[in-house]
LOVEX-719675 format. One record per residue (C-alpha): x negated, y negated, z negated. Coordinates in steps of 0.2 Angstrom, whole numbers, plus 2048, in hexadecimal, padded with zeros to 3 digits. Each point is the difference from the previous one (the first is absolute). Layout:
XYZ...
***
This chain:
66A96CB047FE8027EE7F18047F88068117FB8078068107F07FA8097F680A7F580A80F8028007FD8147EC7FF7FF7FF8107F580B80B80A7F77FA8127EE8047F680681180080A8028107F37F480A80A7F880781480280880880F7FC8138067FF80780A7F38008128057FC8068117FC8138077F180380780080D8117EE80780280181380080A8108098107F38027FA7FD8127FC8108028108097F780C7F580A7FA8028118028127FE8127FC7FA8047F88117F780C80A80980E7F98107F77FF8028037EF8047F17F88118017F68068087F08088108087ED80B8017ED7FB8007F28077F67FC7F07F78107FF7F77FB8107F77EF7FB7FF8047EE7F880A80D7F47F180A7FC7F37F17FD80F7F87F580180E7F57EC8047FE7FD7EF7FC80E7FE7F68028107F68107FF8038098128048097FB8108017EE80B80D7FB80C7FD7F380C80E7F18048017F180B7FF7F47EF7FB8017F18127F97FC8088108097F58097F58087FA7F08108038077FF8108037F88027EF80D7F77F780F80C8097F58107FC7FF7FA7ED8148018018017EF8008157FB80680B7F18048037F77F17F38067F47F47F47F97ED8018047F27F87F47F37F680A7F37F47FD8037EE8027F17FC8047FE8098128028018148127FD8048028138097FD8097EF8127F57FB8058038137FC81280080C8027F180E7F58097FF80C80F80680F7F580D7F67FB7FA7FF7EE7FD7EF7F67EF7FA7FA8007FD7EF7F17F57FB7F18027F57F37F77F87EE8038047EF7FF7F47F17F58007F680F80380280880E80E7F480880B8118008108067F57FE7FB7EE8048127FA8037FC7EE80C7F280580980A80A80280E7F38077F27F280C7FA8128068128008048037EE8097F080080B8038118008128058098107FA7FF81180281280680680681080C7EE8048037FC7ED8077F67F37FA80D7F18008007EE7FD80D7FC7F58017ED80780780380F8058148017F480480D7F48118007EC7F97FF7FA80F80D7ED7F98017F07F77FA7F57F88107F27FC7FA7F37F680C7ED7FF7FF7FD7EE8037F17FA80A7FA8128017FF8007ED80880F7F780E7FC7F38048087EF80680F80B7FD80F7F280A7F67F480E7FB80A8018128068038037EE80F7F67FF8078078107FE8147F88097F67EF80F7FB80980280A80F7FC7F580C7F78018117EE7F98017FB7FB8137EF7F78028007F280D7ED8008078017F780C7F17F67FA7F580F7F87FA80B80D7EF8047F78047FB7EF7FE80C7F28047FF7ED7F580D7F57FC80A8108108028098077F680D8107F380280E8098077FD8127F68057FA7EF81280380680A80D80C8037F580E7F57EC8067FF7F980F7EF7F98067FF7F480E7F57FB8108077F18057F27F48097FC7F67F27FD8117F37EE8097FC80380A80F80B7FD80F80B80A80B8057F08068148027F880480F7F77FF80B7EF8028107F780780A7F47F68097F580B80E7F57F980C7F28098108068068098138117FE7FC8007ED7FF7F480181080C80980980F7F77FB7F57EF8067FB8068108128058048087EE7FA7F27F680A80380B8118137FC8018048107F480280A80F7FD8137FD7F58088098068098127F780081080D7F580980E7FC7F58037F17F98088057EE7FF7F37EF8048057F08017EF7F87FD7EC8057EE8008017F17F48087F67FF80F7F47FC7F57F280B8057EE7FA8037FB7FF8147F08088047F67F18088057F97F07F980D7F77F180180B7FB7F17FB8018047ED7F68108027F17F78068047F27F27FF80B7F17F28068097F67EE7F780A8017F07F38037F57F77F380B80C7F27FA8038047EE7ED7FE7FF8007EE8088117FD7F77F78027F17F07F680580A7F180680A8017EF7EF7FD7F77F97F480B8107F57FC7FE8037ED7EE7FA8018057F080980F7FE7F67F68037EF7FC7EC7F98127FA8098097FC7F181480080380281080A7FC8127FD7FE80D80F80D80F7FA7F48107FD80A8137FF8078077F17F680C7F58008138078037F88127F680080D8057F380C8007FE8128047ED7FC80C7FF8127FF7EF7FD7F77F27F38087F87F47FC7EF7F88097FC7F18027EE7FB7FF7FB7EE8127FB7FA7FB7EE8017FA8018148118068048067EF8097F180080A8058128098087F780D7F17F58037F580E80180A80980B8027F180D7ED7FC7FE7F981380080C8028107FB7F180A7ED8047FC80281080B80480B7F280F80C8008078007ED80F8057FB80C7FE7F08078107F681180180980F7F67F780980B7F280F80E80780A7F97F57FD7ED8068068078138107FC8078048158057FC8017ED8077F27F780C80A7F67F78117FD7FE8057EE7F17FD7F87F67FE7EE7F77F17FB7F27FB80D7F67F47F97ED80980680880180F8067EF8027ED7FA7F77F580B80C80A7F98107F87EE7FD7F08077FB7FB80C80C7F77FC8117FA80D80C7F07FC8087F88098127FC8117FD7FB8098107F480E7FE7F67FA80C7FC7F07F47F580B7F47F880780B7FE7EF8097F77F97EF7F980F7FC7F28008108007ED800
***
């Protein structure tokens, strides 16, 4: 083992006292509690069950967001949003490089094409003013669409991601969609919690999809939602995630291809004692985020990544960010950090470095590309602040 890694090995087990893997929920409320009345009552799928509606509810208070509709995924979730922001075959879609593979999937599934763009140093989302000198160089206003001139094709939408729970330059890149017309769908998947300037991720656009997958802030143990700004998108949602069949006491009638995509309630039971310890979390989130800045402190060569200004961060997941010299040495780290017992992970390998993607359209990545070598994610179960903070 090299020095280095050895050092960062020692620093990280100070912290997490001992073995600890990167993300893991933690059941200790009304799950028992909320499930066992779901399979007493029978009520367990998608089709009925007052915690679907309840999930909804709790969604929306702590969110602020006007409506919230629950899905199996967080990657159904973006599906749906992407199709209700208009999105079609053969349009292009902009997306950050730097993210989970479903936000790229999610536009594939509509049939669109992810065209790829570069991320900033500050909050590992969208560079914003990049992408506004991309679009002046490749896209044109013509028949009432936003067109890149490249390769013919309609640019129908802006995804932006929150990475690591960390809100991105969201307000300006909303700007740029109102400039050319374009769609602005937030991917929160990570940022349940996070705020910037007082308002929370997902409500800066019409449409975001949130997710609860096992390893998120809270759990449902797979699914999402939907949040969306206005009843008409809400209803349109719900109707595309229940199969689009219109309502009727026994006939089965579909206006258009639609999803089973619908939350089921012992799913949702699960997430309505979950966001019951929110609050809980995001406290010892934050705690276990300044432990590992105080250990962390006199290591020279990597930096732990801290939110953006305005944003309040439920830092989903620790970042360590290796000095441009230390970059050989991620792989060392990551074989030694994992054989000591501790679960850290890489960023994910660039969209446009995946074989599905190979040939998407893009602009020049080079943060991206940077920030792939750089970053490591390090454990960050709630539990481990509040582990350090009664030791």
């Amino acid at each position: 083992m090299t020095e280095f890694a050895a050092e960062l090995v020692d620093v990280i087990c100070e912290v997490t006292r001992g073995k600890a893997q990167l993300h893991i929920p933690e059941i200790s409320g009304n799950e028992w509690i909320n499930v066992k009345e779901c399979l007493d009552t029978s009520w367990i799928s998608a089709t009925g069950g007052k915690y679907i509606s309840q999930f909804e509810e709790l969604l929306v208070a702590h969110t602020g967001a006007s409506f919230a509709i629950t899905t199996v995924t967080g990657t159904a979730a973006l599906h749906a949003c992407l199709i209700l922001a208009g999105v079609s075959g053969g349009d292009e879609v902009i997306c950050p490089a730097f993210t989970f593979v479903a936000t790229a999937n999610a536009v594939k599934m509509t049939g669109a094409i992810p065209h790829f763009a570069d991320i900033d140093r500050t909050s590992l989302g969208i560079d914003a003013t990049k992408l506004s000198e991309h679009l002046s160089k490749i896209a044109i206003r013509r028949d009432g669409k936003t067109i890149n001139r490249e390769s013919g094709r309609p640019i129908s939408a802006i995804v932006c991601m929150h990475t690591f729970g960390h809100i991105c330059d969201v307000e300006a890149l909303a700007s740029i969609c109102d400039e050319w017309k374009i769609e602005l769908v937030e991917d929160a998947a990570e940022s349940l919690g996070s705020t910037f300037n007082g308002k929370h991720a997902g409500t800066f656009s019409r449409l975001s999809a949130l997710s609860f997958n096992g390893n998120k802030i809270i759990t449902t143990g797979g699914g999402g939602a939907i949040l969306a700004a206005d009843e008409e998108a809400a209803d349109r949602a719900r109707h595309l995630t229940t199969t689009a069949r219109l309502p009727h006491r026994w006939e089965y009638d579909h206006d258009l291809v639609g999803f089973n995509y619908r939350m089921p309630n012992i799913n949702a039971a699960i997430g309505a004692a979950q966001i019951e310890r929110l609050e809980q979390y995001l406290g010892e989130k934050r705690h276990l985020q300044s432990m590992y800045k105080a250990a962390f402190a006199d290591i020279d060569g990597v930096d732990l990544f801290e939110e953006p200004k305005g944003c309040r961060s439920n830092y989903w997941l620790a970042t360590l960010v290796l000095s441009p010299g230390r970059t050989a040495e991620r792989d060392r780290i990551l074989e030694r950090t994992n054989d000591a017992g501790l679960g850290c992970r890489p960023a994910w390998r660039p969209m446009h470095l995946l074989a599905p993607f190979l040939d998407s359209p893009r602009m020049e990545l080079p943060v991206t590309e940077e920030m792939y070598g750089r970053i490591i994610n390090i454990p960050s179960s709630p539990i481990l602040g509040r582990k350090t903070e009664v030791a």
